[in-house]
C-alpha positions in Angstrom: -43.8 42.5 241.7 -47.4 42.2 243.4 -47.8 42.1 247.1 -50.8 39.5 246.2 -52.2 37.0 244.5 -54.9 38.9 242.5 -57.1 35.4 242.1 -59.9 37.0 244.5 -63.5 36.1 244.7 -65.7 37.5 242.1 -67.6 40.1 244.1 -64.4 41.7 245.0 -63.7 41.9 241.1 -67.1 43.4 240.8 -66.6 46.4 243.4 -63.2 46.7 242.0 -64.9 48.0 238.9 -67.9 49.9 240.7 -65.4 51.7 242.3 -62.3 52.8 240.1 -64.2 52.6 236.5 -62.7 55.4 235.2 -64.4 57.9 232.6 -61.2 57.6 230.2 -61.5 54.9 226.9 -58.8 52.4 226.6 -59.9 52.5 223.0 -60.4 55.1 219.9 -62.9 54.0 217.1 -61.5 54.1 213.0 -58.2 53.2 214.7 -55.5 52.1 212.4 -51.2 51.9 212.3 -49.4 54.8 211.6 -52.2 57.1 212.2 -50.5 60.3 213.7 -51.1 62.9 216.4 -50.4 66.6 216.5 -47.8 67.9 218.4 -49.7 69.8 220.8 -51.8 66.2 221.3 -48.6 64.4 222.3 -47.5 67.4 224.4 -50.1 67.6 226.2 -49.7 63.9 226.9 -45.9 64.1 227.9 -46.4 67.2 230.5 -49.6 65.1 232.1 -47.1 62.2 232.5 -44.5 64.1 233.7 -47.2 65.7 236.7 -48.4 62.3 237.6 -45.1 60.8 238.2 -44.1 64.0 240.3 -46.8 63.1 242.6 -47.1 59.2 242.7 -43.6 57.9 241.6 -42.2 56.7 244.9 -38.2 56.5 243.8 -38.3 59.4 241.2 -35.2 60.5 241.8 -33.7 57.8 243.5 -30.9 57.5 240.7 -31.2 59.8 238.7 -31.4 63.8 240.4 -34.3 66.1 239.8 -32.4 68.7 237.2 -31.4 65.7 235.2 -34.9 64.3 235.2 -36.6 67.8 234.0 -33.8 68.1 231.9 -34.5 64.8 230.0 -38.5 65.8 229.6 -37.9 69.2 228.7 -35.4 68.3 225.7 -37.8 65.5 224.6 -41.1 67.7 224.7 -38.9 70.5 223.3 -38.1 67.9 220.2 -41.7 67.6 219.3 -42.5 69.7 216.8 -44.4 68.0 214.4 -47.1 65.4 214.4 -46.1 61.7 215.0 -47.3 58.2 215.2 -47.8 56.0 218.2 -44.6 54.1 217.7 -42.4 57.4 217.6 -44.7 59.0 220.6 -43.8 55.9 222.4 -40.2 55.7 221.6 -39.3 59.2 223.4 -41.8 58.2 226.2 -39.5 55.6 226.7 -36.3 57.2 226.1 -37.6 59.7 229.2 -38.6 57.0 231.1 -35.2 54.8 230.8 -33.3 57.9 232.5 -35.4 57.1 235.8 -33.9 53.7 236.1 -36.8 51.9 237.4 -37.2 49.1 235.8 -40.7 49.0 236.6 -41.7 52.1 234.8 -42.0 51.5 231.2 -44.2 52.1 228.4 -46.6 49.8 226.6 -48.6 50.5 223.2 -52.3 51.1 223.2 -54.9 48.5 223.7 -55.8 49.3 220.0 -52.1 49.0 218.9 -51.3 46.0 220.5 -55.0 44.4 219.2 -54.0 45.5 215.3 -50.3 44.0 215.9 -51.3 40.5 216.6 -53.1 39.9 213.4 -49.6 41.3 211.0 -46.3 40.8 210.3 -44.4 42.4 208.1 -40.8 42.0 206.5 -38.1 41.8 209.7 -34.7 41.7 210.1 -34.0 38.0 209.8 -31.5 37.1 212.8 -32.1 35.8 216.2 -29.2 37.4 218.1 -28.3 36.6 221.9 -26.8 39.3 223.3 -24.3 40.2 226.9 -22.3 42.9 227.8 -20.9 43.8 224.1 -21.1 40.6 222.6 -23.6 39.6 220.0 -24.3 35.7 218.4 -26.4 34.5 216.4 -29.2 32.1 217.9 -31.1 31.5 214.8 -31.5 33.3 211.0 -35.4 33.0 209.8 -34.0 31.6 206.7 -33.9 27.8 207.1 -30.9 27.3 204.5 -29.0 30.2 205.6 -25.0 28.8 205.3 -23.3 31.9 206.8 -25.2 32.9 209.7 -25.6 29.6 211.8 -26.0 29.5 215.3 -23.2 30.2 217.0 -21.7 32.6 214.7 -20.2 36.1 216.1 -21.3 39.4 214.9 -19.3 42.0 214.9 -21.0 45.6 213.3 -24.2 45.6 211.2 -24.2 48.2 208.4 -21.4 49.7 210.0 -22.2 50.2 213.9 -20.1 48.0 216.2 -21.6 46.3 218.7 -21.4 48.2 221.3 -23.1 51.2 219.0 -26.2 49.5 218.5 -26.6 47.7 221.9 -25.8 51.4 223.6 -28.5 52.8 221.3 -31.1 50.0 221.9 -30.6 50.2 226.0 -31.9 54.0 226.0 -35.6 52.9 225.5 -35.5 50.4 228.4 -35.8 51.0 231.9 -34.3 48.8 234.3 -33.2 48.7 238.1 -30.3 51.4 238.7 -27.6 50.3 236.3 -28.0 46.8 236.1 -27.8 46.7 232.3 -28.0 43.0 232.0 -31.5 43.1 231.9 -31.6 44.9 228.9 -29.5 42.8 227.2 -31.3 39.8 228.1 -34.7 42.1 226.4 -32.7 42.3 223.6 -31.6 38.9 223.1 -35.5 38.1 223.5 -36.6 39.9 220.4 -33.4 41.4 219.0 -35.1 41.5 215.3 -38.1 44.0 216.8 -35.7 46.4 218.5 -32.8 46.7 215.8 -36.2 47.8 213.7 -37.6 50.2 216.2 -34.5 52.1 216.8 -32.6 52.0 213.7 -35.6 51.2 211.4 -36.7 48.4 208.3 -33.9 48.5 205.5 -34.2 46.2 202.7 -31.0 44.5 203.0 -27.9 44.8 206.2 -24.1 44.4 206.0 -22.6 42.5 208.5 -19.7 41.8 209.5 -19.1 38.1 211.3 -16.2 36.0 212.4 -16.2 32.8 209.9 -15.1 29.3 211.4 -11.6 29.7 211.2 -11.8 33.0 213.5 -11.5 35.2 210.0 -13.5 38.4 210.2 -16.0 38.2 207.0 -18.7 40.6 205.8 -21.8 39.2 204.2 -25.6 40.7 202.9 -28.8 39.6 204.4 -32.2 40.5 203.2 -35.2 41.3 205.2 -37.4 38.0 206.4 -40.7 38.3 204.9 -43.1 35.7 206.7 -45.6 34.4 204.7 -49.0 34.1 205.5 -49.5 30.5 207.0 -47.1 31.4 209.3 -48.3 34.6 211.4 -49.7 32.5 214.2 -46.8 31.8 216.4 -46.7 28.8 218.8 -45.7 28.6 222.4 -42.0 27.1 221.8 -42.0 26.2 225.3 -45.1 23.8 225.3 -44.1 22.3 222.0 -40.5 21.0 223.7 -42.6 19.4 226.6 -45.1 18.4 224.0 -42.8 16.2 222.9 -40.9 14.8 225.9 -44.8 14.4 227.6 -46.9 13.5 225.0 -50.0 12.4 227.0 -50.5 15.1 229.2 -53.2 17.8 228.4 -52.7 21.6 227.0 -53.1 22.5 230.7 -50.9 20.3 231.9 -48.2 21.4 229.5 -48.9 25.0 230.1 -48.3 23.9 234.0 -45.3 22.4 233.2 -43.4 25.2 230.9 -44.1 27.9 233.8 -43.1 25.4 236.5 -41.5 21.8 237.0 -39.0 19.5 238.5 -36.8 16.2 237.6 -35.3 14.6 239.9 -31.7 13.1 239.2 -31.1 10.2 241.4 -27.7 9.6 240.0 -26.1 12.6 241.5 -29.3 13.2 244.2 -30.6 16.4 242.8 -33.8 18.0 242.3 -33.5 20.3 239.4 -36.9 23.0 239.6 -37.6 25.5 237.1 -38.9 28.4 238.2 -40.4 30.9 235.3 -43.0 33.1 237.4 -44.1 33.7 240.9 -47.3 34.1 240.3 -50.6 32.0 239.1 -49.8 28.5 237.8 -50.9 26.8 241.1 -47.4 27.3 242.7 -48.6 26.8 246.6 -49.6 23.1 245.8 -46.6 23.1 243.1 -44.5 24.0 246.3 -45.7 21.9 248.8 -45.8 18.5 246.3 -42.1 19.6 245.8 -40.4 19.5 248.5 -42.7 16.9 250.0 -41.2 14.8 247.4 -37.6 15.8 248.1 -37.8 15.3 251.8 -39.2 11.5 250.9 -36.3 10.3 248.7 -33.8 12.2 251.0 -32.6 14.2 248.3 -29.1 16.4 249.1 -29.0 19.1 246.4 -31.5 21.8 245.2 -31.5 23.4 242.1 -33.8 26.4 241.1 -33.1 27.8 238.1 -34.4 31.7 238.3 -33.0 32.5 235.0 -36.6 33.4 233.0 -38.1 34.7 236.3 -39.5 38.3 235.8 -41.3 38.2 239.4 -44.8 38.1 240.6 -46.8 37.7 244.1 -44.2 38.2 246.8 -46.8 35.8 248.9 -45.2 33.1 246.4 -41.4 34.2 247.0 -41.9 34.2 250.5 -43.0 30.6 250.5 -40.6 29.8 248.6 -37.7 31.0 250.8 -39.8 29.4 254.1 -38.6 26.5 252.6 -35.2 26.9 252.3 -34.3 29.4 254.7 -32.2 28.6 257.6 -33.5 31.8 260.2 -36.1 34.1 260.3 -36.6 37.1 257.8 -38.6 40.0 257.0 -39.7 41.4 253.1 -38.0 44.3 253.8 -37.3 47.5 255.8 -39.1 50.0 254.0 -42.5 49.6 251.8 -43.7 52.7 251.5 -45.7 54.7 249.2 -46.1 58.6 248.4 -49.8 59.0 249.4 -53.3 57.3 249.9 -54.7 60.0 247.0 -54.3 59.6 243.0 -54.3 63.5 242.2 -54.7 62.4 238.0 -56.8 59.8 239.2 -59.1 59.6 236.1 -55.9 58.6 234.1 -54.9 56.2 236.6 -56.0 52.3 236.1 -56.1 51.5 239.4 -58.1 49.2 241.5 -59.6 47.7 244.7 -56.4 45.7 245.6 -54.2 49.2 245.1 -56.3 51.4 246.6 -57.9 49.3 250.0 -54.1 48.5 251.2 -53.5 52.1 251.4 -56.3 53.4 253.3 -56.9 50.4 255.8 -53.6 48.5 256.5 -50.7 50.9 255.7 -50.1 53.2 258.4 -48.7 56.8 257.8 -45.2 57.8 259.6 -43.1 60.7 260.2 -41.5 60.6 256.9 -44.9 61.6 255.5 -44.9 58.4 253.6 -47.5 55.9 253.4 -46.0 52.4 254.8 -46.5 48.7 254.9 -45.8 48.8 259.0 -46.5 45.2 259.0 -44.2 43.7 256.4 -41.7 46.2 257.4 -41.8 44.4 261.4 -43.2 40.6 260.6 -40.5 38.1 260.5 -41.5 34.7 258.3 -39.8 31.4 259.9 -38.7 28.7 258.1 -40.9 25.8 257.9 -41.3 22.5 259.9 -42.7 20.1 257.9 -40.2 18.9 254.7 -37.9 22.0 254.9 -35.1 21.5 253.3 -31.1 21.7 254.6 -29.0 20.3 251.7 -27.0 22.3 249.7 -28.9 24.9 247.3 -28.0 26.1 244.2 -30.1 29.2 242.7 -29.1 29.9 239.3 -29.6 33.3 238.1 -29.4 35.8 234.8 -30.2 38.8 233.4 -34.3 38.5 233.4 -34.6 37.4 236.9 -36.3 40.0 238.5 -38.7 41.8 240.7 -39.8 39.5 243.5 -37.4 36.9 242.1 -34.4 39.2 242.6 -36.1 39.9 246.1 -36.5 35.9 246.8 -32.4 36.2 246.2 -31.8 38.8 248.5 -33.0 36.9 251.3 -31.0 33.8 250.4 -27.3 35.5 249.3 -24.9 34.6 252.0 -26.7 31.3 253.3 -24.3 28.8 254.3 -25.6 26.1 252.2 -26.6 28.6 249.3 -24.5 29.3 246.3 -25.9 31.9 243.5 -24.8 30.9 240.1 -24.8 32.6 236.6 -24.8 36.4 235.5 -26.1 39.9 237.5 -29.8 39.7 237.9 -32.0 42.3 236.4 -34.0 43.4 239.4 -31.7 45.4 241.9 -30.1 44.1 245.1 -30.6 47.0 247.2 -34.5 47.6 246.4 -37.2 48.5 243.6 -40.2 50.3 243.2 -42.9 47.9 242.9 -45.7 46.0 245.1 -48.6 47.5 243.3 -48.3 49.1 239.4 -51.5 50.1 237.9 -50.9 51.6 234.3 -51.4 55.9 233.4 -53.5 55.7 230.2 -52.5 58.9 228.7 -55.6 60.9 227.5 -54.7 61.6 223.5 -52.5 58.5 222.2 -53.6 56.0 225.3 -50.3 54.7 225.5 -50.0 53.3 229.1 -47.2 53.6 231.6 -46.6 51.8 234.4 -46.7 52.8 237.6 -45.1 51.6 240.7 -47.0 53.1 243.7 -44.2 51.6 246.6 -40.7 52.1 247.1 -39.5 48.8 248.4 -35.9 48.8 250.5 -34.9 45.1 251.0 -32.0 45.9 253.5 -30.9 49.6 254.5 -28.0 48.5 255.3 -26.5 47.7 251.9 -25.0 50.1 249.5 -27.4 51.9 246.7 -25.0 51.8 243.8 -27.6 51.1 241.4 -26.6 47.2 240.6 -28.4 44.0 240.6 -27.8 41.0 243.1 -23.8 39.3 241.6 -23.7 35.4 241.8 -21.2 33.9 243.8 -20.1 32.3 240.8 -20.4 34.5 237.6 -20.7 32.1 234.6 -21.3 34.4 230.9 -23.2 33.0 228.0 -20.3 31.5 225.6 -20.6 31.9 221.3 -19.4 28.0 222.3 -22.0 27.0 224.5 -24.6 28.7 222.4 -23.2 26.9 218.9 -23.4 23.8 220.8 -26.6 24.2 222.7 -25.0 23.8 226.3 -26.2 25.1 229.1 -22.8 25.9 230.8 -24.3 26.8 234.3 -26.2 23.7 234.5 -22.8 22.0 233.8 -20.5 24.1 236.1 -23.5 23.1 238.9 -23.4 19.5 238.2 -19.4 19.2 238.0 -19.9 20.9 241.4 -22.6 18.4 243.0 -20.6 15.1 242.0 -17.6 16.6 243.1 -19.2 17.3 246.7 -21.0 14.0 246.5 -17.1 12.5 246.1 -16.2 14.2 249.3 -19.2 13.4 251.3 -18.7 9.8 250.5 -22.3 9.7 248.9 -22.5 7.2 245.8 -22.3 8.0 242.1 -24.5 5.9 240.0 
């Protein structure tokens, strides 16, 4: 979550990177996979990391006390006694990392890594596999004439581990807000085939055990996926769908129009808008054309669906809510950082936009903390001109996060609002966030993200660590997901025609 829109005028770019070059590489030359550092290397790394966050991590112990956190670094420094690879440096960086439970603290691979990735793929585990709470069903297998493992199909253990085993294993190498866990399972279900590898490793072949069609648990054997080579360049999914329900718009357009769009469904008087991002993807004019359009065909129901929103510019979420808000509101009561100073600056990535808030709009107070005085006291009013009043339904999942879960906060317990779906991602009492640069640790460069604000979006509700609950809490189904259904979008429409029946307004 970004305080700003970093689409700034060149010069500022260009004393952003006079100012905060830094003198460490991003890069190391002759690099190559599974090229290994020494322990005292990777050591060295972990106790840097643990410093810097000591000093700059605004919400280090916000969930998790101070004992428990030293305890989980020393144990995990402690295990290191031999050299290791990126991948397994990585792994108890963010095994460490999870037991903070911020969700906006993680680790990312090298530059290098992440550049040598792109161009191979190796044999995977060959199932798509959506994943909630301790369910697990298969999306898609990699094999086209697979006749077992169709979509829709429940799992039930693979070589051996129930689900609950393997999804409990998975979650301790992601971070996410407090406790709500949903998040990770929606990580999961995004590339289940990549994290089943990284924590349990490639085998040639996996047992697992499956409920058949007539509800009869089965066991089968699956064999790795190995992708050939005229298929390692993957295409955007999303633009190929609107590809082919818009043929004749550009590759911009279509980019546009996968981050952000609307319908309109005049039979029931709806707007549907999909939200993915708050951020880029011309959303002010996106915005404006929107409800512009809504307010001239008198439209009486709003849906945003939030469900593959990760956040963004708040500047974009608080636009947003101007137009559907009913009152006044503020971002939050407490923005606030630990200080203006960097004391591991040269392993710091920060820049212009980080660093100028700090020293010439945020104001020190008496709790020693660094703080957004403005956003803390400015109050936002709704807007005049095509603000809309109808009944709003915000639909919601396990990835909406960040500013999208703060855009929710603001709106829960509307009159005319009514959250739908599953526990967002992003918690409902607050986040660390606004501004992350990334700590490129000196030996492996793996880079961890760093959120330099602790962000309190009421003080008046209860920390307990969970993300904002729908109104109405609709799970994924092994049903809906054999039958392709979206079974929020359905529950909302059943609703809308059955309020249009009361209000009298006609059904086409």
């Amino acid at each position: 979550m970004k305080l700003f829109s970093f689409n700034k005028i060149v010069t500022s770019i260009i004393l952003c990177i006079i100012l905060f070059s830094s003198c460490i590489s991003y890069h190391k030359s002759n690099y190559t996979f599974n090229q290994k550092y020494s322990a005292a290397e990777l050591k060295e790394d972990f106790l840097l990391l643990k410093k810097i966050l000591e000093v700059n991590h605004p919400s280090l112990y916000w969930f998790t006390p101070k004992d428990s956190v030293e305890y989980y670094f020393t144990i995990t420094i402690n295990s290191i006694t031999d050299s290791l690879t990126e991948a397994q440096c990585r792994n108890k960086i963010a095994f460490v990392l999870s037991k903070i439970r911020c969700g906006h603290t993680g680790v990312r691979y090298s530059k290098d890594f992440d550049r040598l990735v792109k161009t191979e793929r190796g044999a995977a585990f060959p199932l798509s596999i959506k994943s909630w709470k301790d369910s697990m069903v298969v999306v898609a297998s990699a094999f086209k004439k697979d006749s077992i493992f169709k979509r829709g199909t429940i799992i039930t253990s693979i070589d051996g581990r129930t689900n609950k085993a393997i999804l409990d294993s998975i979650f301790q190498f992601i971070s996410t807000d407090g406790y709500a866990d949903n998040f990770k399972s929606q990580v999961v279900s995004n590339n289940f085939s990549g994290w089943y590898r990284n924590v349990f490793g490639l085998k040639n072949k996996y047992s697992i055990k499956y409920t058949d069609s007539a509800g009869k648990e089965s066991l089968a054997t699956v064999y790795n996926f190995i992708p050939k080579k005229d298929t390692v360049k993957r295409k955007d999914t999303s633009i190929v769908i609107i590809q082919s329900i818009a043929p004749q718009l550009s590759k911009r357009q279509l980019k546009l129009l996968s981050k952000r769009s609307m319908n309109i469904d005049s039979t029931i008087n709806t707007a549907y808008i999909r939200l993915t991002t708050f951020s880029g993807y011309r959303l002010r004019k996106f915005f404006r054309q929107s409800f512009r359009t809504i307010h001239q065909q008198q439209i009486k129901n709003v849906v945003i669906d939030l469900r593959e929103n990760l956040g963004g510019d708040v500047d974009k979420s608080i636009l947003l809510a101007k137009y559907l808000k009913d009152s006044s509101f503020k971002v939050a009561d407490t923005i606030a950082a630990m200080s203006r100073k960097f004391e591991y600056g040269k392993y710091i990535r920060s820049g212009f936009w980080d660093w100028f808030p700090m020293h010439f709009t945020n104001k020190k107070m008496g709790d020693g903390r660094i703080h957004n005085h403005y956003l803390e006291t400015h109050y936002y009013h709704p807007k005049q001109n095509n603000h809309f009043s109808g009944n709003i339904y915000l639909v919601q999942g396990g990835y909406t996060f960040s500013a999208a879960t703060m855009f929710l906060s603001w709106m829960k317990g509307q009159q005319n609002v009514q959250l739908i779906g599953e526990e967002t991602g992003g918690g409902y009492y607050g986040n660390s966030a606004m501004f992350i640069p990334d700590i490129v640790l000196p030996n492996t460069k793996l880079r961890v993200s760093l959120p330099l604000y602790r962000v309190v979006w009421n003080d008046k509700r209860i920390k307990n660590g969970r993300g904002v609950m729908p109104d109405i809490e609709i799970d994924p189904s092994s049903q809906a997901i054999k039958n392709g259904v979206d079974i929020k979008l359905n529950y909302i429409r059943k609703m809308i025609v059955k309020t249009n029946k009361k209000s009298s307004i006609p059904i086409q």
